[in-house]
VEXPA-634662 format. One record per residue (C-alpha): x, y, z; residue in three letters. Coordinates in nm, 2 decimals. Layout:
N
LODO     east    north       up   residuo
LODO        X        Y        Z       ALA
...
REM end
This chain:
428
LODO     east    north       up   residuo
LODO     9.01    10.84    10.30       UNK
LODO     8.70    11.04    10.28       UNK
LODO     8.51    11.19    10.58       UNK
LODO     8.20    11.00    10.69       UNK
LODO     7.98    11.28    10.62       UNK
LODO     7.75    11.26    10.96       UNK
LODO     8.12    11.16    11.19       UNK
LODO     8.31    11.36    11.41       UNK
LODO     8.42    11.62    11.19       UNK
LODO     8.02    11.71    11.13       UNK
LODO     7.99    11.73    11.48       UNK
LODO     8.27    11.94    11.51       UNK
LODO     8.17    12.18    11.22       UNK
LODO     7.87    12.26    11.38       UNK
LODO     7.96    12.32    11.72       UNK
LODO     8.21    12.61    11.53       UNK
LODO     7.90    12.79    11.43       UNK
LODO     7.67    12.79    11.77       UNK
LODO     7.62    13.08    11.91       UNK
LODO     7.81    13.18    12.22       UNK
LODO     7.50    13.18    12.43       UNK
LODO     7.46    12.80    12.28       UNK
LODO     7.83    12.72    12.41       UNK
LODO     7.72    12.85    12.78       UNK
LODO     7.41    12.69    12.79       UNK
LODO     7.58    12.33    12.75       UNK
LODO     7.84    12.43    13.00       UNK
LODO     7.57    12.54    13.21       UNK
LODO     7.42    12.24    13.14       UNK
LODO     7.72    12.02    13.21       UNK
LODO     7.77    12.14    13.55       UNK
LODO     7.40    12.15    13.68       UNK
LODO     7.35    11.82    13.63       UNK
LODO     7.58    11.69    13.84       UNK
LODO     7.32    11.71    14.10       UNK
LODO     7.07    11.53    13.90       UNK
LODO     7.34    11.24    13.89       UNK
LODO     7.37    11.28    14.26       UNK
LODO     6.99    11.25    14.34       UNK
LODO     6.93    11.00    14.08       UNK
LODO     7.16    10.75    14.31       UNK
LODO     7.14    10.85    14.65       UNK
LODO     6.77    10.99    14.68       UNK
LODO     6.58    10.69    14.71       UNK
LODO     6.82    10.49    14.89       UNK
LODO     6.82    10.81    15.14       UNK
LODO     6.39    10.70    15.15       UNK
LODO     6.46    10.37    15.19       UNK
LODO     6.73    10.44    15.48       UNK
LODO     6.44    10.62    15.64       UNK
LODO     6.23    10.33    15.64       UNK
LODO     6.03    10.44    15.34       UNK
LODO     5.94    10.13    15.11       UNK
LODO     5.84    10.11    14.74       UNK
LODO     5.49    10.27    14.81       UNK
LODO     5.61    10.57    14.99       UNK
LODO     5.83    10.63    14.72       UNK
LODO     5.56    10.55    14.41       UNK
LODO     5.36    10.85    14.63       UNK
LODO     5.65    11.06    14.64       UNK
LODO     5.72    11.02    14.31       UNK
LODO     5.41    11.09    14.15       UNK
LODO     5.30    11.42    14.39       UNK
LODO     5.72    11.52    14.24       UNK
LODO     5.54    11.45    13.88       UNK
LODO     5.23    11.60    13.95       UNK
LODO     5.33    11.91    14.10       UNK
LODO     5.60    11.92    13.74       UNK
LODO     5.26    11.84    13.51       UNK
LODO     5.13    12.15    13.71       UNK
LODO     5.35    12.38    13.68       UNK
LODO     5.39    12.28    13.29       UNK
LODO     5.04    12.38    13.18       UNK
LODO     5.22    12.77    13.26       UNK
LODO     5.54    12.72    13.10       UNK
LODO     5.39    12.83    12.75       UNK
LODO     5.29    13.20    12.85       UNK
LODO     5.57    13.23    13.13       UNK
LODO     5.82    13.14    12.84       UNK
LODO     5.63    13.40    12.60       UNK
LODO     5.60    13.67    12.87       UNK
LODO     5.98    13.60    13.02       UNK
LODO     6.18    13.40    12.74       UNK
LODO     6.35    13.05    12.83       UNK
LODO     6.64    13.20    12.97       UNK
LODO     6.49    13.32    13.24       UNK
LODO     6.28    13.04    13.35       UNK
LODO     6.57    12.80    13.33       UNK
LODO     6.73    13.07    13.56       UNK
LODO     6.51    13.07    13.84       UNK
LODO     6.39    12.75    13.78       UNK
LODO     6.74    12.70    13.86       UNK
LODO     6.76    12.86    14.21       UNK
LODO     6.45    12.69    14.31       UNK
LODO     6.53    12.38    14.26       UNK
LODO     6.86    12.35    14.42       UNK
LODO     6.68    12.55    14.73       UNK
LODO     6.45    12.23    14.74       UNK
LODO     6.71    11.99    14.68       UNK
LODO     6.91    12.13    14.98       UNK
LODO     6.59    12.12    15.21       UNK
LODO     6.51    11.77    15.08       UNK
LODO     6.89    11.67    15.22       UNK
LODO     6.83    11.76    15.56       UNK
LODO     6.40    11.69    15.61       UNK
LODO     6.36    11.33    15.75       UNK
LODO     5.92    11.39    15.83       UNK
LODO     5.76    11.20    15.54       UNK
LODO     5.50    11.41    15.54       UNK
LODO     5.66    11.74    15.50       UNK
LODO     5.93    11.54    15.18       UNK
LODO     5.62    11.51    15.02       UNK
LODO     5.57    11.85    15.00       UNK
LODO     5.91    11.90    14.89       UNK
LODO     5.86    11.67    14.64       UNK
LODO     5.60    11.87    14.51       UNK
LODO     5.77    12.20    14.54       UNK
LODO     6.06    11.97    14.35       UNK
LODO     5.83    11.91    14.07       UNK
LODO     5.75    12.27    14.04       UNK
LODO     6.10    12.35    14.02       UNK
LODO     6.23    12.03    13.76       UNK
LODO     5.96    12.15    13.53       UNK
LODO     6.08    12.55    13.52       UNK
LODO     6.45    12.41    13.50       UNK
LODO     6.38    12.12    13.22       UNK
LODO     6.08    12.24    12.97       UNK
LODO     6.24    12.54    12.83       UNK
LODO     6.56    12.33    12.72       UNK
LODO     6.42    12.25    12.35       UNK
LODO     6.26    12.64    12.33       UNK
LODO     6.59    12.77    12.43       UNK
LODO     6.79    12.55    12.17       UNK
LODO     6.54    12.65    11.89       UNK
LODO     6.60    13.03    12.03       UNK
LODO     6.99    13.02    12.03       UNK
LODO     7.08    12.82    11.74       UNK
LODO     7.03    12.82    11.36       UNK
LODO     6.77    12.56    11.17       UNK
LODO     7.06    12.36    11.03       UNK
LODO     7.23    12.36    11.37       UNK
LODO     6.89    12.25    11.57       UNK
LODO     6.93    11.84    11.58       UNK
LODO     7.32    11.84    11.66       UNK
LODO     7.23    12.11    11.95       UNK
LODO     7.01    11.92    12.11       UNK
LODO     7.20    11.59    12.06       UNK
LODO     7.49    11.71    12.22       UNK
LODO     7.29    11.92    12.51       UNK
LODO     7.14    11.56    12.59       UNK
LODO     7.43    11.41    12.57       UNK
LODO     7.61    11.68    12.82       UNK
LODO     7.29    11.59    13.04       UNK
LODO     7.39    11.23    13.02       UNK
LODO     7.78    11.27    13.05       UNK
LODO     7.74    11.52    13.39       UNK
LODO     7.50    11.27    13.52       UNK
LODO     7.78    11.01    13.48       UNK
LODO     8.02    11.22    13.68       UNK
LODO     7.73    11.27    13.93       UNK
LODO     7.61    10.90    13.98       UNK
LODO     7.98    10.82    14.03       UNK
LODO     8.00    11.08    14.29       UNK
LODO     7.67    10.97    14.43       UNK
LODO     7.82    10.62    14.50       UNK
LODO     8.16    10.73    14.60       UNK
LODO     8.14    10.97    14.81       UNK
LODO     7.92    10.83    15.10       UNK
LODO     8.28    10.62    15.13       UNK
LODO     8.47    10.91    15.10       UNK
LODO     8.28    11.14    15.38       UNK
LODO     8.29    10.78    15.65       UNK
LODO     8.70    10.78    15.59       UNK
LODO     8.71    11.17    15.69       UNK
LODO     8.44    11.16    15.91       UNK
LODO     8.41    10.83    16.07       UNK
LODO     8.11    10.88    16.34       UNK
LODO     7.85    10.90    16.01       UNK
LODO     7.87    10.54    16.01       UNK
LODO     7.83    10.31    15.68       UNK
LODO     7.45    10.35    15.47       UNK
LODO     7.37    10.56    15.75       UNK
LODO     7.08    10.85    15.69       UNK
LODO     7.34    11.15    15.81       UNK
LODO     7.63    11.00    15.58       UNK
LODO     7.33    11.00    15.26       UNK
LODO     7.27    11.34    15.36       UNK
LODO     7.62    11.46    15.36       UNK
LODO     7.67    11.36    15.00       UNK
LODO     7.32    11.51    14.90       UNK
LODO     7.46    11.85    15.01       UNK
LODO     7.77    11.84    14.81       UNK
LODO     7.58    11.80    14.51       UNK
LODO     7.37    12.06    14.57       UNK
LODO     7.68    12.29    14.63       UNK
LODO     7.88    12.17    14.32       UNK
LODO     7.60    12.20    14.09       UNK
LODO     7.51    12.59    14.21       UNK
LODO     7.85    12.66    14.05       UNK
LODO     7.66    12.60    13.72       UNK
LODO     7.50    12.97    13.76       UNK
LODO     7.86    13.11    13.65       UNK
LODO     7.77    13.03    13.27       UNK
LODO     7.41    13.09    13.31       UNK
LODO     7.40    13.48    13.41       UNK
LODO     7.67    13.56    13.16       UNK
LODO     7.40    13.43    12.88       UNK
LODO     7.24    13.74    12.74       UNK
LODO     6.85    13.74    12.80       UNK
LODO     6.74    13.89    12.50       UNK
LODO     7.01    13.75    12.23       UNK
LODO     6.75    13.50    12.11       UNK
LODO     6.49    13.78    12.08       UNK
LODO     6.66    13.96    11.86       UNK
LODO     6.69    13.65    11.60       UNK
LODO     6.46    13.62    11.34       UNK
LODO     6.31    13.30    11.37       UNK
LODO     6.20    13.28    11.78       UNK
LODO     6.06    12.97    11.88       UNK
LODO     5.72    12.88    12.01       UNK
LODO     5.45    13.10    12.08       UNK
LODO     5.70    13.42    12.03       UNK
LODO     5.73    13.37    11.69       UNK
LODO     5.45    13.56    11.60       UNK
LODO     5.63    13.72    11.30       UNK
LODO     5.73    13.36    11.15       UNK
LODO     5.47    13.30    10.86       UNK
LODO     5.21    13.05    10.94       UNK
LODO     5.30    12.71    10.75       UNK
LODO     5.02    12.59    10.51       UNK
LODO     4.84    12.31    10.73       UNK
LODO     4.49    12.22    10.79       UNK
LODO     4.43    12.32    11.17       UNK
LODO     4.20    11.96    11.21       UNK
LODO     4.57    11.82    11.11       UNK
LODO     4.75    12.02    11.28       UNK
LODO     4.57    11.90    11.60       UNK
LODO     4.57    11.51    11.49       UNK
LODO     5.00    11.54    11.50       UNK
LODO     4.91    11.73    11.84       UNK
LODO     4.73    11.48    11.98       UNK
LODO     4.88    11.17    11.84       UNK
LODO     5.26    11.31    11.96       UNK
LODO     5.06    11.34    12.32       UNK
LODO     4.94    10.98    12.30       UNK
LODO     5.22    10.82    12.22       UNK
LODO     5.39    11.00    12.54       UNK
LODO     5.16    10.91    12.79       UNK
LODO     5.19    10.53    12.65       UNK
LODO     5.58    10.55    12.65       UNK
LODO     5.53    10.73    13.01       UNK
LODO     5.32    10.44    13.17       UNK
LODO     5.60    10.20    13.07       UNK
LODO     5.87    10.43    13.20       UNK
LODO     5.69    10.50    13.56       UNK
LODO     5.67    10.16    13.60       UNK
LODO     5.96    10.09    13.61       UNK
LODO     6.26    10.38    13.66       UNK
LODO     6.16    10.56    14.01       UNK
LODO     6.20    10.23    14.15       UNK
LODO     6.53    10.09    13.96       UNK
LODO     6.79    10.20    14.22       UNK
LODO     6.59     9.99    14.46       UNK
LODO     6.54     9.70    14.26       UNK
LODO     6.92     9.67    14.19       UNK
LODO     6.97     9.67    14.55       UNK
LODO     6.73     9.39    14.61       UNK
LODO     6.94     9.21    14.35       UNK
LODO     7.26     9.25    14.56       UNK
LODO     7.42     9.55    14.45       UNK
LODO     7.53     9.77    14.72       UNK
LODO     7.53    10.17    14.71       UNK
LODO     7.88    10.18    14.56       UNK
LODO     7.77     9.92    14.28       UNK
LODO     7.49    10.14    14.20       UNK
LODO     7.65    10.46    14.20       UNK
LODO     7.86    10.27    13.90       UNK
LODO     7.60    10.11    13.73       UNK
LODO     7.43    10.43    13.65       UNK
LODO     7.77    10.63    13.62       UNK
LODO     7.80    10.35    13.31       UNK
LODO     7.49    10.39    13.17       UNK
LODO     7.48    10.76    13.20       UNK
LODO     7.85    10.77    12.98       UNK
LODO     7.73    10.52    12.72       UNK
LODO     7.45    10.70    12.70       UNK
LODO     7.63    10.98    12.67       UNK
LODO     7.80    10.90    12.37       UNK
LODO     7.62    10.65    12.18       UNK
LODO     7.35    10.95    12.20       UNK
LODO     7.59    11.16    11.97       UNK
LODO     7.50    10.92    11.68       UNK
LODO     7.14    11.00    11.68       UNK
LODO     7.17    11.24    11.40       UNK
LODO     7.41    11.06    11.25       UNK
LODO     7.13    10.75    11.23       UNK
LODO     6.83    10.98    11.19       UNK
LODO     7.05    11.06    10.86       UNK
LODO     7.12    10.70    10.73       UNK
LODO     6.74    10.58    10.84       UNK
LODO     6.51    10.84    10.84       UNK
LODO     6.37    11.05    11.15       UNK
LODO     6.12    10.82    11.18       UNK
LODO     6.26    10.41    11.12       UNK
LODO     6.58    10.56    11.37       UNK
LODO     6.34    10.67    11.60       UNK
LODO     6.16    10.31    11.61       UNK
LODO     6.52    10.12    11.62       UNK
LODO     6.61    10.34    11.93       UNK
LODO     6.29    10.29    12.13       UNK
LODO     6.27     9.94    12.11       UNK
LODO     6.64     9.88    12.19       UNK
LODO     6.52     9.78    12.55       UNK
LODO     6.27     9.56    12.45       UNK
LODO     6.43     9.23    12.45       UNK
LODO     6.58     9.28    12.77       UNK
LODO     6.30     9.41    12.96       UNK
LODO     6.13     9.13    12.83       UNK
LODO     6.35     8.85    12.95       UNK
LODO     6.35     8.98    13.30       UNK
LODO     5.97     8.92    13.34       UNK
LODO     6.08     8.57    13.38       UNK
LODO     6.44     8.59    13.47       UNK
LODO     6.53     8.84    13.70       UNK
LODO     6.92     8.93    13.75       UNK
LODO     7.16     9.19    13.80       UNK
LODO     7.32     8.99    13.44       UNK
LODO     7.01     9.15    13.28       UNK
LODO     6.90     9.44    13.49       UNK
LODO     7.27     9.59    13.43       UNK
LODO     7.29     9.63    13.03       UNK
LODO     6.85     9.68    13.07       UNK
LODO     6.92    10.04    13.25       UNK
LODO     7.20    10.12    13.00       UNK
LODO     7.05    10.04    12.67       UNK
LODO     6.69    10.19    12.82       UNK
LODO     6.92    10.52    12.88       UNK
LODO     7.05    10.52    12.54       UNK
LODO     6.73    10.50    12.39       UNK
LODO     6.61    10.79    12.58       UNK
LODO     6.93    10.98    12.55       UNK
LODO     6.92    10.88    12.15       UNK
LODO     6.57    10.90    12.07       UNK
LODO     6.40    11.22    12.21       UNK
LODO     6.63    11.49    12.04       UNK
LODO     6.54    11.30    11.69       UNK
LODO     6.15    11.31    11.82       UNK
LODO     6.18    11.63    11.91       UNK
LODO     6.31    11.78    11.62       UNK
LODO     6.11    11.58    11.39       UNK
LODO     5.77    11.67    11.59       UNK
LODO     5.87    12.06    11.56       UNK
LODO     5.96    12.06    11.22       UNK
LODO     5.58    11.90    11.14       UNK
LODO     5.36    12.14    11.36       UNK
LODO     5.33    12.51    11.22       UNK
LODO     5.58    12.73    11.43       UNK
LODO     5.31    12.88    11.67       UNK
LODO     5.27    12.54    11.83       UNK
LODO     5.60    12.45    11.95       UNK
LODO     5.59    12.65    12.31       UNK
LODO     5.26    12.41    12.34       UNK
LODO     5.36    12.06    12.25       UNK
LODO     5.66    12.08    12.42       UNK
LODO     5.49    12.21    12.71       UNK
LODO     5.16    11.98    12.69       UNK
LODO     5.37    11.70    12.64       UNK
LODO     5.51    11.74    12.95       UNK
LODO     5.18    11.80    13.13       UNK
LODO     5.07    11.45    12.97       UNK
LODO     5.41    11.27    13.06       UNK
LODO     5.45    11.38    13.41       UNK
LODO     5.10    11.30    13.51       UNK
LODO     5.05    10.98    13.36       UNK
LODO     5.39    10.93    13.52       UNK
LODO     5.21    11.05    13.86       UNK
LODO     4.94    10.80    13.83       UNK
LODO     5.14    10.53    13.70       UNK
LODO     5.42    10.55    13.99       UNK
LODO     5.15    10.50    14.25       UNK
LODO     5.02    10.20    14.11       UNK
LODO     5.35    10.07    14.03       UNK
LODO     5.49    10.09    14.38       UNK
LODO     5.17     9.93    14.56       UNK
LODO     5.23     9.66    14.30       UNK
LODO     5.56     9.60    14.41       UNK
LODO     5.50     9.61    14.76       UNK
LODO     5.16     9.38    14.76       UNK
LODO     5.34     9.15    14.51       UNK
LODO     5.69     9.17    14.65       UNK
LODO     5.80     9.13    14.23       UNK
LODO     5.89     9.36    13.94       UNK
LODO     5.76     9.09    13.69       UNK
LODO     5.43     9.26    13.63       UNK
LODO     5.63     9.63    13.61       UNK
LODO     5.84     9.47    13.38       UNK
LODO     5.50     9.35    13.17       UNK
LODO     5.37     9.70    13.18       UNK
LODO     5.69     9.81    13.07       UNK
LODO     5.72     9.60    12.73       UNK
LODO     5.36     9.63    12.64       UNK
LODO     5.34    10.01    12.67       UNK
LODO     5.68    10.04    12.49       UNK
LODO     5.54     9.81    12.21       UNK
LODO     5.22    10.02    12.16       UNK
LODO     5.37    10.34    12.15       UNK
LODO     5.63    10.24    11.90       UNK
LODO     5.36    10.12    11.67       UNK
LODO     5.10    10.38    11.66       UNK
LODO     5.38    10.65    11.65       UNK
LODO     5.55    10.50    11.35       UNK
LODO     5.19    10.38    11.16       UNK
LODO     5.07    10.71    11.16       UNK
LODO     5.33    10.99    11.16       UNK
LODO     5.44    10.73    10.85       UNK
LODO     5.12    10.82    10.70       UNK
LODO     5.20    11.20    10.75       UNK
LODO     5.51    11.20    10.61       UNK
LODO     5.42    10.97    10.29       UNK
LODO     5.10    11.23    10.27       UNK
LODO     5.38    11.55    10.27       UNK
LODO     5.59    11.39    10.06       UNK
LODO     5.26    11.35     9.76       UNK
LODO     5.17    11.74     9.81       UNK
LODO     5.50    11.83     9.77       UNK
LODO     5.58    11.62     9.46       UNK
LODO     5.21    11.81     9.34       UNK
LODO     5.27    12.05     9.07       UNK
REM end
């Protein structure tokens, strides 16, 4: 029987040919965010054990996204002048610095300014990932690396949510004075993550800092040499701003909704245990569904798979405006994690195969300026929503609405773009 062309084997093939840096960067990536898994469970709950409710948390949250748009609007000419290796590197260190002070900080004042310093760290650690790809792998390579990278982010974060639920048991039976859902036994279980995940610097130092310099296609604003792709600059700036649009409008229906989830389970019934599996669960299907992105973007189109992924949520989100239950809110956090897991390396690709070479560095970067304050704003108005309305109905509104408009004027007008490329390049 022949070999589906986009199966297995493909991936296979194309993992033979990364570059060893590439291999170390997804180990590297594997084992760092374990802590991510960790905090993604136990971080909020650790709030709320505190006695911080739904608006602390919407503040804490956005001065965390705020702080990461911030330190974003630098990321282009720190990556030019220092390469993405090295941001990632000390983004690195400085996050899990934070995250270790953030364990053991109960004043609400002073985790907000952690949660700032946080964002400031999140944003040197995550915004070089899709530079650092484009730096360490070849253009045929590009959309299976940064499938499977995501998917690594989505597998460790499985391990780590399972820890993150597990492990508050595990340090009670061998220390029983914590006490059950107590703030020190939360803390405990912070720290280990923290520890686990600074293993991850093994892989990363033993990456060479200037193997990607010596390629001949550099990503972003390095790649001065690359020849400038025949585009009108008043069109170059439309895909620019329309690619920023449509992630703010995707980011006001994800900050309604995700910095709270973990809570909002709880108020369902699930206890920190259930959680901790919940988003172990979606995290792993995530994980591998994710891998089929390509495959997809193959059989549909960059753009139509695109639009299937993102509106996978849709129907559930929808329902729990008027039904709320953990029936629903269970397969709703998986399927929304699959369609971020699935969707972004496909939009990412197809976003920096469409603007001229020189303007990667900045639409990654911008775009995460845009997402993470939008996010900021959003995630204070969402929280004092919840806490004046004591619902998630209107969040989940917000949510479906948002979703809906950024699916359409994404796909109406990069569908124009591409129909237009397609006409000059059929031109003789």
């Amino acid at each position: 029987m022949a070999r589906m062309p986009g199966g297995l084997a493909n991936y296979i093939a194309h993992v033979r040919h990364f570059s060893r840096e590439m291999r170390l960067y997804i180990l590297f990536t594997l084992i760092s965010f374990l802590n991510i898994g960790f905090f993604q469970v136990l971080y909020n709950l650790y709030l709320d054990r505190l006695g911080l409710r739904e608006d602390y948390i919407g503040t804490f949250t956005a001065l965390q996204t705020a702080a990461l748009a911030g330190a974003a609007l630098t990321a282009g000419p720190l990556i030019n002048r220092f390469g993405a290796r090295r941001m990632v590197f000390w983004g690195f260190i400085f996050l899990s610095v934070v995250g270790a002070a953030q364990a053991i900080t109960e004043q609400p004042t002073a985790l907000l300014a952690l949660a700032a310093l946080q964002g400031i760290g999140t944003s040197y650690f995550i915004n070089p990932t899709n530079l650092l790809i484009l730096d360490y792998t070849e253009a045929h390579d590009r959309q299976h690396a940064t499938s499977i990278v995501y998917a690594v982010q989505a597998a460790a974060s499985t391990v780590g949510n399972l820890g993150g639920g597990l492990l508050p048991r595990a340090a009670i039976a061998l220390v029983p004075s914590l006490g059950a859902g107590s703030v020190e036994t939360y803390r405990v279980t912070l720290l280990i993550g923290v520890a686990v995940a600074s293993l991850a610097l093994i892989p990363l130092v033993r990456i060479s800092p200037d193997a990607g310099e010596r390629r001949g296609e550099i990503a972003g604003v390095r790649a001065q040499q690359e020849p400038a792709q025949r585009r009108a600059r008043t069109q170059t700036r439309w895909d620019f701003g329309i690619f920023l649009l449509t992630g703010g409008l995707l980011a006001v229906a994800t900050a309604s909704v995700v910095p709270f989830y973990n809570v909002y389970l709880t108020r369902l019934g699930a206890g920190t245990e259930t959680v901790g599996y919940i988003y172990a669960g979606a995290s792993l299907f995530a994980a591998f569904v994710s891998l089929f992105g390509p495959v997809l973007a193959s059989r549909l189109g960059q753009l139509r798979a695109s639009m299937v992924l993102r509106l996978l949520p849709f129907p559930l989100f929808a329902a729990m405006i008027f039904s709320p239950s953990l029936a629903l809110a269970i397969p709703a956090h998986a399927i929304r994690n699959t369609s971020v897991n699935a969707s972004w390396p496909i939009d990412a690709t197809f976003i920096a195969e469409l603007l001229p070479p020189r303007q990667r560095a900045y639409i990654f970067s911008m775009r995460s300026v845009t997402w993470n304050a939008v996010w900021a704003g959003t995630s204070v108005v969402a929280g004092q929503i919840i806490s004046a309305t004591g619902s998630y109905r209107i969040n989940f509104a917000v949510y479906v609405v948002f979703l809906v408009v950024n699916v359409f004027i994404f796909q109406v007008y990069y569908g124009r773009r591409l129909a237009e490329r397609a006409r000059l390049a059929a031109a003789p």
